[in-house]
DOMARVEX-524710 format. One record per residue (C-alpha): x, y, z. Coordinates in steps of 0.5 Angstrom, whole numbers, padded with zeros to 4 digits, always signed. Layout:
% residues N
XYZ...
This chain:
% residues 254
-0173+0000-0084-0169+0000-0078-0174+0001-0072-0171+0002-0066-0175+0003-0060-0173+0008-0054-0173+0008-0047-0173+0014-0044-0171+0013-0036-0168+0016-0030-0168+0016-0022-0169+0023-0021-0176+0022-0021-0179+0028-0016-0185+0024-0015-0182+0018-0014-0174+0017-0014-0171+0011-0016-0177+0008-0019-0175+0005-0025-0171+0001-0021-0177-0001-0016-0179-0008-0016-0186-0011-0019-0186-0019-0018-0179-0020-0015-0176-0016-0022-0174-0008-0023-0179-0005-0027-0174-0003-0032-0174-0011-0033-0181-0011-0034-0181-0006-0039-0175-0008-0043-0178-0015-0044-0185-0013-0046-0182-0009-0051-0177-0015-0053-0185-0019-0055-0185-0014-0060-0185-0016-0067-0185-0010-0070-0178-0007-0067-0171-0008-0069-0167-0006-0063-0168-0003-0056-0164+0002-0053-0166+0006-0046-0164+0012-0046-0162+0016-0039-0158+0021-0037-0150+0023-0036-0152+0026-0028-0148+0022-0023-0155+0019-0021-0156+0014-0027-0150+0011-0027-0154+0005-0023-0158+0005-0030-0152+0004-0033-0149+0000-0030-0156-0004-0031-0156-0005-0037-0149-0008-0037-0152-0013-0033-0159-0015-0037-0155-0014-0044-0159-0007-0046-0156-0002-0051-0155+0005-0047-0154+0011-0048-0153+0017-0045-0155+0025-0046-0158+0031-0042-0162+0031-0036-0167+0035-0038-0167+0036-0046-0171+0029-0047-0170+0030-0055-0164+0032-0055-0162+0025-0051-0167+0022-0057-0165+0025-0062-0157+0023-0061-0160+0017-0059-0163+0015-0065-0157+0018-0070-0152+0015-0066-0156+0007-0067-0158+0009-0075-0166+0009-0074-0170+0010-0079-0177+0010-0074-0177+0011-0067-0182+0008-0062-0182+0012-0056-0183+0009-0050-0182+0011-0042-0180+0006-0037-0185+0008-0032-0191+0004-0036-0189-0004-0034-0196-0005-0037-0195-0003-0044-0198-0008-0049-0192-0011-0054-0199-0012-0058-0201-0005-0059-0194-0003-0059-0194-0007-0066-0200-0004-0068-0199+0003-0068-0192+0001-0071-0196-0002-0077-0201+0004-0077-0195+0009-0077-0193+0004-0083-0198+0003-0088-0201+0010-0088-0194+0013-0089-0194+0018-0083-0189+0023-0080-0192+0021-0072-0197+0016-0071-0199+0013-0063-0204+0011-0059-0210+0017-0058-0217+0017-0055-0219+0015-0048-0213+0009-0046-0211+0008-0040-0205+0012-0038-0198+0007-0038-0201+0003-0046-0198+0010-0048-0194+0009-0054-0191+0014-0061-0187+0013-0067-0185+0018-0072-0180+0018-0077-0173+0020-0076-0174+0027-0081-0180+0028-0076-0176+0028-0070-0170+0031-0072-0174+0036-0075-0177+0038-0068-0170+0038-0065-0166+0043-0070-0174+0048-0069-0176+0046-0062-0175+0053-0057-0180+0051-0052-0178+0048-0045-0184+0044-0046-0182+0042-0053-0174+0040-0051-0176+0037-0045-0182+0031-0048-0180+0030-0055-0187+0030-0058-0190+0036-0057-0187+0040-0062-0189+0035-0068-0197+0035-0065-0197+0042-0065-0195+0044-0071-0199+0039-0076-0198+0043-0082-0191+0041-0082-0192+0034-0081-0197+0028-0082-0199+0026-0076-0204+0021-0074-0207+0017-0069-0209+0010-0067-0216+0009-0064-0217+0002-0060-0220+0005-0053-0226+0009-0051-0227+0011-0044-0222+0009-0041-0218+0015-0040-0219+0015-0033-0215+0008-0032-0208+0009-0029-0203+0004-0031-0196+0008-0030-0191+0009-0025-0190+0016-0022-0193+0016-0015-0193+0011-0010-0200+0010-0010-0198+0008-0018-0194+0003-0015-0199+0000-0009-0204-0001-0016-0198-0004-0020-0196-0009-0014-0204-0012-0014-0203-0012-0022-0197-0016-0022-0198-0020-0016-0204-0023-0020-0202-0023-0027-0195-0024-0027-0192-0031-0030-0184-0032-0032-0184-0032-0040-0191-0030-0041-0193-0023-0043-0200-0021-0040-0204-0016-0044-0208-0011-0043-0214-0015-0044-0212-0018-0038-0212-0013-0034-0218-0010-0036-0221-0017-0034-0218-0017-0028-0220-0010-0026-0227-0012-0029-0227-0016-0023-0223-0013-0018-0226-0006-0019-0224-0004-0012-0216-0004-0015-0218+0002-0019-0219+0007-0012-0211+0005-0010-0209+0011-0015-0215+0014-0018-0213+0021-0016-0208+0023-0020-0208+0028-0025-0206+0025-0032-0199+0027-0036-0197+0032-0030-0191+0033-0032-0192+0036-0039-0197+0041-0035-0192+0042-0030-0188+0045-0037-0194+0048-0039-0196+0052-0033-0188+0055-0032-0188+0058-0040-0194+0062-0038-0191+0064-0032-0186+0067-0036-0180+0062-0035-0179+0060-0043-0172+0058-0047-0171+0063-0052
């Protein structure tokens, strides 16, 4: 089966533009995410996927640099970029990943790509109370290119899950539950208090050729507990709920 792993990213972040090219321990966190998923065992191939906008062509030009598979789709419908991606790179699964989780655990990323196998699943991640920024799905190519032929809601062209999660009668989906109470934890990237917290986390962690895991961190933050302050005010998965509020508001793709 050919795994690939995607990295959705792009510099025109409204909260905190260029970010993904911001450094964490002296390396871009693109860096940081691509070599995390490179520890992955279960994964074939990594591709990070942007936009065609004038304003990524500094990911590009990155990935040239670093060796790392690009491609280039649309701005703002994500599965369309995902789907192209995948059918351009022959993937059988995809394991979608962000590129503003520099925390995300290869070791987990590998357990939900076993549970996704061994209980044959269309789409299968990471559910419950996780940290924000360990997030990570798979799901089978049909899956997706099902979701891109149907999807007509904003919310559901502009991130590539939701249609597949809010249509269970069409797909097998499930879910793999490592963590409990810890939905209040923010590990991922989107404002500059997540980067303040990041740079405390990496300063403390971070070694050349070795991978911190999420047990580390919650080590860490078991004795530091005061780091969890730094961006504990943040609203979980704003920009999903960000598309939701415009669909009521009557701003819907027909």
């Amino acid at each position: 089966m050919n795994i690939v792993a995607i990295i959705q990213a792009r510099m025109s972040s409204s909260r905190l533009p260029g970010k993904v090219l911001m450094p964490l321990a002296g390396k871009p966190v693109l860096w940081h995410v691509v070599n995390r998923i490179r520890a992955c065992k279960s994964i074939g191939k990594i591709v990070l996927a942007t936009s065609t906008d004038s304003s990524d062509d500094a990911i590009e030009a990155w990935c040239d640099m670093n060796d790392v598979f690009c491609y280039r789709g649309s701005l703002q419908d994500v599965l369309d970029r995902y789907y192209q991606a995948a059918t351009f790179y022959g993937a059988d699964a995809v394991v979608r990943i962000t590129a503003d989780c520099p925390a995300i655990d290869p070791g987990i990323v590998d357990e939900v790509v076993t549970g996704f196998i061994e209980g044959h699943y269309d789409y299968y991640g990471l559910g419950g109370e996780f940290p924000d920024g360990l997030d990570c799905t798979i799901f089978a190519f049909n899956a997706l290119e099902k979701a891109w032929t149907e999807a007509k809601l904003d919310s559901e062209r502009e991130h590539v899950g939701p249609y597949i999660e809010n249509h269970p009668e069409l797909f097998r989906n499930g879910a793999f539950y490592k963590f409990m109470g810890l939905g209040h934890h923010r590990w991922t990237l989107d404002e500059p208090s997540d980067y303040a917290f990041l740079q405390e986390i990496f300063s403390r962690l971070f070694q050349e050729g070795r991978q911190f895991s999420s047990g580390d961190v919650l080590e860490l933050l078991e004795k530091v507990p005061e780091l969890l302050k730094i961006n504990d005010s943040i609203t979980r998965n704003e920009g999903y709920l960000k598309s939701l509020m415009a669909e009521r508001n009557g701003n819907v793709q027909h």
